[in-house]
N, C-alpha and C positions, 0 to 999 in steps of 0.2 A: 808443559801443559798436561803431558799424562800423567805427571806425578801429581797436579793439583785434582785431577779428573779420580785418581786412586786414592787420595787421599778424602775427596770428599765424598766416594762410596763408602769408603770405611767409617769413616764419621756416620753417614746416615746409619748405618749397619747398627753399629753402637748405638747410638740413641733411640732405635728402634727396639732391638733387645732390651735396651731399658726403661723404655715404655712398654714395651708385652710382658714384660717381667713383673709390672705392678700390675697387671690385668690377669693374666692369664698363666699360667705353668702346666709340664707335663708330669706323668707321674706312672708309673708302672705297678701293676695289677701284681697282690702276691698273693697268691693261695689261688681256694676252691669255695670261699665262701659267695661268690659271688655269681657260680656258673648259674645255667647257663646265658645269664647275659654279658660278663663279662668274667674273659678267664685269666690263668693263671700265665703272668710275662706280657702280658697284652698293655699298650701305653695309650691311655686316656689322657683328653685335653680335660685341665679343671680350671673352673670360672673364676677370678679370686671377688669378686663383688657380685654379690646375688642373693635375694629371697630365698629361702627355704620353705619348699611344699611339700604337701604328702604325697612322697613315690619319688619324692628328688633321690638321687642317688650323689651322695657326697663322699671325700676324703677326709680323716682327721686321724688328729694325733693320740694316739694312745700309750705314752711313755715313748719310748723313742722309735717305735713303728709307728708308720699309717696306714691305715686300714681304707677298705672301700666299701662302704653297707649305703641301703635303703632308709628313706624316712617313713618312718611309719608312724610313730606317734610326734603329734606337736605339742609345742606349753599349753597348758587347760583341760587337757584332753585326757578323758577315762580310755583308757583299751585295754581290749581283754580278747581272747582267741579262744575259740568254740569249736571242735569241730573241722576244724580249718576252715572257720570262718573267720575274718576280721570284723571286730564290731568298735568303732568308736565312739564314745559317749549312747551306746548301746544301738546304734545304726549298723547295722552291715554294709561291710563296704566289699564291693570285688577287686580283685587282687588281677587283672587280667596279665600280667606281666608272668605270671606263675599259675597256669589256668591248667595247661597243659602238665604238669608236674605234677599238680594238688590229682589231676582224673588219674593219672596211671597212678600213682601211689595209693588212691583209694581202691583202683579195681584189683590192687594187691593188697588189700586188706587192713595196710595201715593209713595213718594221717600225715599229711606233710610238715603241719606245722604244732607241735605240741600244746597241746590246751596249756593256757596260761594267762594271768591278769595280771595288772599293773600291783596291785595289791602283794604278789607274791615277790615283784621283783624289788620293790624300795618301799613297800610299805606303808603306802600310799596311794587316794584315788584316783589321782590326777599327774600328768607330768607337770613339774614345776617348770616357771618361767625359765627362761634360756636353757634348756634340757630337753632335748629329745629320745626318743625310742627308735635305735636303727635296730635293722633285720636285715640278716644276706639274703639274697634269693634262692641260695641253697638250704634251705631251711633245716632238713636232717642231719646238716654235715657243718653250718657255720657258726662260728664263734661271735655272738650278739650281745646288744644289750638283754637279753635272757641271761645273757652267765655274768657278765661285769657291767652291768649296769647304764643308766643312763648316758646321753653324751651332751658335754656342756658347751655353748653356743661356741667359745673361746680353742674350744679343741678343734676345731669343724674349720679345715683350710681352705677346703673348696667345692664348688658344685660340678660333677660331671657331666659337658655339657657335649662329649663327644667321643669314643672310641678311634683312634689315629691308624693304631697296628696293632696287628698284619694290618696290610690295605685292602684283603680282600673284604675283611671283616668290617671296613669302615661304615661307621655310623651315627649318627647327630643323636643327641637325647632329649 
């Protein structure tokens, strides 16, 4: 009897892990592109089915790293940075995730986020279908689509839908 009682926790176990394994994976934070909302060795739960909004924070593949950035621009969508300002399709949007970042770097004189328009980065007015515009939150210090370019819907593995560890740092997104 305790073997069939062991044996059929192990089975649930099993098909449980592969069921959450079609839904959901973890994945560990690398770098500083992303402080300070999320740092460097820190493990995120990512969603593997989900919409993509602006300010989602996703995982993708970029050659055989995965990175962790911001959405910021969607398909259709003109944006351009002012000021550190965000403007899409010429609306300003606030950025409140990075509010406190953008005030200390201005009352030092500089900007946080480098003027720049879609125009400069692919030459073009608009993000094209299945292609987004991500940004770290790190903005002076990350590696974005500002230097390599757009990201295509197919690279994009998952949605960050929660910081796991450390535990103290736990938090839903």
């Amino acid at each position: 009897m305790l073997k069939e009682i062991f044996g059929a926790i192990l089975l649930a176990a099993v098909l449980a892990s592969l069921i959450a394994s079609a839904f959901v994976s973890l994945k560990e934070v690398q770098g500083y592109g992303m402080s300070p909302t999320l740092r460097n060795d820190e493990l995120v739960l990512l969603q593997k089915n989900f919409d993509i909004k602006r300010f989602d924070i996703v995982a993708f593949k970029r050659g055989e790293a995965i990175q962790v950035r911001r959405v910021i621009g969607l398909p259709g969508e003109k944006i351009t940075y002012r000021e550190d300002t965000l403007y899409v399709n010429d609306q300003a949007i606030d950025e409140k995730f990075i509010v406190s970042e953008i005030n200390e770097s201005q009352s030092n004189g500089h900007q946080f986020t480098e003027d720049f328009s879609l125009m400069e980065i692919i030459s073009q007015q608009a993000v094209p279908m299945d292609q987004y515009l991500l940004l770290g939150d790190n903005r002076p210090y990350a590696t974005d689509s500002r230097y390599y370019g757009l990201i295509n819907t197919e690279q994009i593995i998952g949605k960050v839908t929660a910081r796991l560890l450390p535990l103290e740092t736990l938090e839903l997104f």
